[in-house]
N, C-alpha and C positions, 0 to 999 in steps of 0.2 A: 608819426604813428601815435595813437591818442593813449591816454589816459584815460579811461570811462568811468566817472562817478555818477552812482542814483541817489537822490537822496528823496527819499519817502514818495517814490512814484505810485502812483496810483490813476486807475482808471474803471471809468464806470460806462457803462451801456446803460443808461435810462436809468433805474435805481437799481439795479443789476453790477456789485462790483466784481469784477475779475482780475484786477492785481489791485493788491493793500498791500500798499507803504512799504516800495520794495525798498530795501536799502543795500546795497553792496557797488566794491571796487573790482574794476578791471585792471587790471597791470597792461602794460606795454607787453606783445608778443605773446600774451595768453591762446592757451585753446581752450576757450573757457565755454562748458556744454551745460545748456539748459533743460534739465533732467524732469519728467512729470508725466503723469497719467494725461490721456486724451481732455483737454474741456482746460487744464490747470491755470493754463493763461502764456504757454512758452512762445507761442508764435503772435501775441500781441504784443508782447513784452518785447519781442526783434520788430515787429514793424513799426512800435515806436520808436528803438533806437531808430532805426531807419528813416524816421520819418513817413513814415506812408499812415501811421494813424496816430489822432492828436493824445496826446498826454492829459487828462481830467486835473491831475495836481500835482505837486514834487517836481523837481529840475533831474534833466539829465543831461550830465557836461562831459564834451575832450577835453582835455587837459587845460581844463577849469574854465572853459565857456561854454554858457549855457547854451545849449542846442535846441529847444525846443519849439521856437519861432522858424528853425531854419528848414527851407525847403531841401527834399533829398538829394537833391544835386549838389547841393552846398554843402553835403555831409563828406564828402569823398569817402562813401561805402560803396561794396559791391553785394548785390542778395541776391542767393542762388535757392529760386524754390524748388516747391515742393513735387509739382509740375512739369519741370523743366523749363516751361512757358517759350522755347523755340516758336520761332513764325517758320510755318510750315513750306509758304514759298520760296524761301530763301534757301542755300544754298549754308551747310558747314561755315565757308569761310565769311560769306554775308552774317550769320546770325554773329559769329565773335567779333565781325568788325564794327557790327553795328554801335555798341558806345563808342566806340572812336568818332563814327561817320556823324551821330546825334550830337557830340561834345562841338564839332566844328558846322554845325546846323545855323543856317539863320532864318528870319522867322517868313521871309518871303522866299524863300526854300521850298516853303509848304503848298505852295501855288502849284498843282496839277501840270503835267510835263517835265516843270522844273526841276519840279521833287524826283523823280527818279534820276532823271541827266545830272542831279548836285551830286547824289547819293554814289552812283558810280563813279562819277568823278574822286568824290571826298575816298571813295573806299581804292582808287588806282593810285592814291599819292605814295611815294614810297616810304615813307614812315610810316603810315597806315599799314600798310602790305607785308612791312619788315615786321610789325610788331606781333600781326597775323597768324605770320609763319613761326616767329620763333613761341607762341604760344602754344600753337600745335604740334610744334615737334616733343615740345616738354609734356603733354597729356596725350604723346604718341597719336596724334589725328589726321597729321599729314596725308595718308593716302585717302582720307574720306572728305580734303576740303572741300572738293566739287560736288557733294553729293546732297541730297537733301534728306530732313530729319527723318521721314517716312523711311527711308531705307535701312538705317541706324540699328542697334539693338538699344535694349533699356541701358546700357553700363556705357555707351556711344555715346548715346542722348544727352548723358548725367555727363557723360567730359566735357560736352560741347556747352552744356550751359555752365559749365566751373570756368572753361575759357572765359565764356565771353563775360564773366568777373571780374578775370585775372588780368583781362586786357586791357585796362583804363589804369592798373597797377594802384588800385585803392590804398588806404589807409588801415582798412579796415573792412575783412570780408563779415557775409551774416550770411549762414544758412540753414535754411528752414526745411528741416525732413528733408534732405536729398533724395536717400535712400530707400525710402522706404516703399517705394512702385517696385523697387528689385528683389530678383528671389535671391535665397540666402548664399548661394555662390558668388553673385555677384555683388552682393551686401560685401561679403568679407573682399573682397578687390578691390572695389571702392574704397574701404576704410582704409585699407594699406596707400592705397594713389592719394586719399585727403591730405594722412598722415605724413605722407614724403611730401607732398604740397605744401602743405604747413611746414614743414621742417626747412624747405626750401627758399620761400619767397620773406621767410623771416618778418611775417606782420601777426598783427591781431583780431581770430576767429573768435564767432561769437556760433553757435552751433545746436541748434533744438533739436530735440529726439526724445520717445518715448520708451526707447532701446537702450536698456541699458548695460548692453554688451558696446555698444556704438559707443556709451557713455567713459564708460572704464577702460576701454580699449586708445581711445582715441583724446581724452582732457587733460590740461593739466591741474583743471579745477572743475568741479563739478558744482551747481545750484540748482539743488530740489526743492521743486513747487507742488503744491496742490492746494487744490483751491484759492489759487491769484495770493497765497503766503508762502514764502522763503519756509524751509523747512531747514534745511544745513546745507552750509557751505562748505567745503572741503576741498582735497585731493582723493581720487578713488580708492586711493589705501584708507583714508581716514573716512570715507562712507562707507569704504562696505564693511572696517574691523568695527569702529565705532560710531555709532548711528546716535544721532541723539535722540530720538523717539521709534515707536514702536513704529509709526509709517514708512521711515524709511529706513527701519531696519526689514521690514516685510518687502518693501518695492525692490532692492538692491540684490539682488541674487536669485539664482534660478537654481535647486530650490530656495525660497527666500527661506530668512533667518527660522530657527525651529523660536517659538513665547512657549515657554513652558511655565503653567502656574505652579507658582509653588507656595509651601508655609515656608517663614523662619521661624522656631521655636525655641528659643535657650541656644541659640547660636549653632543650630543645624539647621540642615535643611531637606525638608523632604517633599516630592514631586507631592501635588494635590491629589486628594481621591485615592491615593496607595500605600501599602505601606514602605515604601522604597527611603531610604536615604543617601541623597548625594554627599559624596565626598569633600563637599565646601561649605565654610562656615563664613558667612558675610557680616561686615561690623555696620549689619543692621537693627533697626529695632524690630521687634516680632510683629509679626504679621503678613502679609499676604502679598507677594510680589510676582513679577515674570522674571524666568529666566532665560536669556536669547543666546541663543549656541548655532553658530552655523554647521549645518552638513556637514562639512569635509572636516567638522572638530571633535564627530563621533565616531566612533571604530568599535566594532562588533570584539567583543570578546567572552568565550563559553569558560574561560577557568576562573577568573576574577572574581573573588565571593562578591566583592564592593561591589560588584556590576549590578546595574538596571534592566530588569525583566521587562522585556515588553513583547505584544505581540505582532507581528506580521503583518501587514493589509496590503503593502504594495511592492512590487520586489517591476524594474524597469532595469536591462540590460542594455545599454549602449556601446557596447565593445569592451572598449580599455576601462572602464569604468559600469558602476549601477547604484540603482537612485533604490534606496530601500525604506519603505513608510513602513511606520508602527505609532503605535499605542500603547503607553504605560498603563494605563486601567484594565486592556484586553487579558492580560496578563493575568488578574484575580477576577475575568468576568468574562468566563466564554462564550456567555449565552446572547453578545453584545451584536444585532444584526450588523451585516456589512455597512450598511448607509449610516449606522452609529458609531462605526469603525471608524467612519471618515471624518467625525465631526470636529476632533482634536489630532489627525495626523501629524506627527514628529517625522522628520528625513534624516536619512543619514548617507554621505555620498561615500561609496567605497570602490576602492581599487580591482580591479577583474571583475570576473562573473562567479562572484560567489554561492555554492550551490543550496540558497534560501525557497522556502517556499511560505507562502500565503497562510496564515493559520497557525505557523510554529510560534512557541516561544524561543525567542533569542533573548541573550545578555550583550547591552549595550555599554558604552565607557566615554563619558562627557573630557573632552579636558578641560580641567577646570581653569587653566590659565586664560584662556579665553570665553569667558563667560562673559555676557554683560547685563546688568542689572536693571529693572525698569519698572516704574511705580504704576502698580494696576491700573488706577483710579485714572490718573491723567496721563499715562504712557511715556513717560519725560524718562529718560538715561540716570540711572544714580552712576555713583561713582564710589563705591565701601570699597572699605584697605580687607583685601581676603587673607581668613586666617584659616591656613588648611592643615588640617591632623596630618602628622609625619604618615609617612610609608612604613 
């Protein structure tokens, strides 16, 4: 089970680059997920590993040999797309025995006649057959060996192509957008069946997605890209508490992080454009910064003088919970249209259905333990020691 190191991989399409100078390690046993908007570069970036597209510059090594010359069968990877990519004549247990039956392939095999009478043969050996069954019992397929992919649901489809991964017993899976042909029921079942997979067969996932529910749910390390550059590496505690830039403080959350501008003036701090000031004094110099507060770290409070006046624009009830937008400027500027309302929306996630409406003013209450600091101009994370006035 390898060791994955990059060191300054990069690749280009004609002068077009879409990964620069990736650098990062794989540990043994990771479920290490490649996090990024559509276009980023997450599913070149596996089909290099994989071998299926060349590398422009930089080495990528198993435990410290360069792989980049080697064809993907030489890799002992298994990739599970995006697709499913099943051959439709085939039959459940034909498509997962098929790396077996291709592993024991010879090349006058391919000779018309031959090639079907080898293929059945290679697939009725009993090691072949044992390995079959015991794959489909483990992703529950058994009663659908004899069947073919047409008949299947989408969450079938997606078992019978993680099988036939699983059934060569690689070193090392990679997989590219599974999920995401499935609707959201069966999104979340899948993730629980990867997860117990992975927890079971005890190797190292390599996992792209643009989902970052799939991300946080399912890694033990997450790497955010966009635009073919690394953005942070992490654990999904340390990307979603502490982002090192504003992009993937925004990508990581649903609602994503609230950038609140603000002044610091003589070591206060007050939201931009109001006359409001927050309760934290940052051992910054003065001038003009973001402050990043996630949703679920404001809470509505009407008696707290300290609280922040804002106004209303969006109030979303979801049962146990509701998603409430506002505006600190709406607050001293009623005359502000809706579509001006929207331009600087702040969220704040809270518990029940609280009974808010559209247009009021509320008092809000940041905590400020989890604030995180961020430089306008270049969006980069600071890090100031907070000095906050007693209670």
């Amino acid at each position: 089970m390898p060791h994955i190191s990059f060191n300054k991989v990069s690749k280009f399409y004609g002068d077009r680059e879409v990964i620069h100078e990736f650098d990062a390690q794989i540990e043994d046993r990771e479920f290490l997920v490649l996090l990024g908007p559509s276009g980023c570069g997450k599913s070149t970036m596996l089909r290099m590993i994989a071998g299926l597209s060349d590398i422009s510059s930089g080495q990528i090594a198993f435990d410290g040999r360069v792989v980049n010359e080697l064809e993907p069968r030489e890799r002992n990877i298994a990739f599970v797309f995006q697709s499913y990519a099943l051959y439709p004549h085939m039959t459940v247990r034909e498509n997962i025995a098929f790396p077996l039956v291709m592993d024991r392939f010879k090349g006058w095999y391919h000779i018309p006649i031959v090639n079907s009478i080898m293929r059945r043969s290679i697939a009725a050996k009993p090691e072949v057959k044992s390995r079959v069954v015991e794959v489909a019992e483990m992703l529950e397929l058994t009663d659908y060996l004899d069947r073919r992919p047409r008949t299947l649901s989408g969450g079938q489809r997606q078992r019978v192509a993680v099988g036939r991964a699983l059934v060569r017993d690689p070193s090392l899976y990679l997989l590219d957008e599974p999920l995401s042909n499935l609707d959201a029921k069966l999104r979340a079942q899948m993730r629980e069946e990867i997860s117990a997979l992975y927890r079971r067969v005890g190797k190292t996932f390599i996992y792209v997605t643009h989902d970052q529910v799939e991300a946080m749910t399912m890694a033990t390390r997450i790497i955010v890209l966009n635009n073919g550059k690394i953005q942070q590496i992490g654990t999904p505690e340390e990307i979603y508490n502490r982002p090192v830039n504003i992009f993937v403080a925004r990508f990581i959350g649903s609602p994503a992080m609230n950038l609140i501008p603000v002044t610091v003036s003589s070591r206060t701090t007050m939201v931009r454009d109001t006359t409001f000031v927050i309760d934290v004094s940052p051992d910054l110099p003065d001038g003009q910064y973001l402050l990043g507060i996630r949703p679920e770290k404001i809470t509505i409070d009407g008696a707290n003088s300290d609280s922040l006046c804002a106004r209303i624009s969006v109030v979303e009830h979801l049962g146990g919970e509701s998603i409430v937008g506002f505006r600190f400027a709406d607050a001293t500027d009623p005359a502000l249209s809706p579509s001006r309302m929207m331009e600087s929306t702040n969220y704040a996630r809270i518990p029940g259905t609280a009974a808010l409406k559209v247009g009021n003013i509320q008092k809000f209450n940041i905590d400020t333990d989890s604030v995180n600091w961020f430089a306008e101009d270049s969006g980069e994370v600071l890090h100031p020691t907070l000095n906050r006035r007693p209670c």
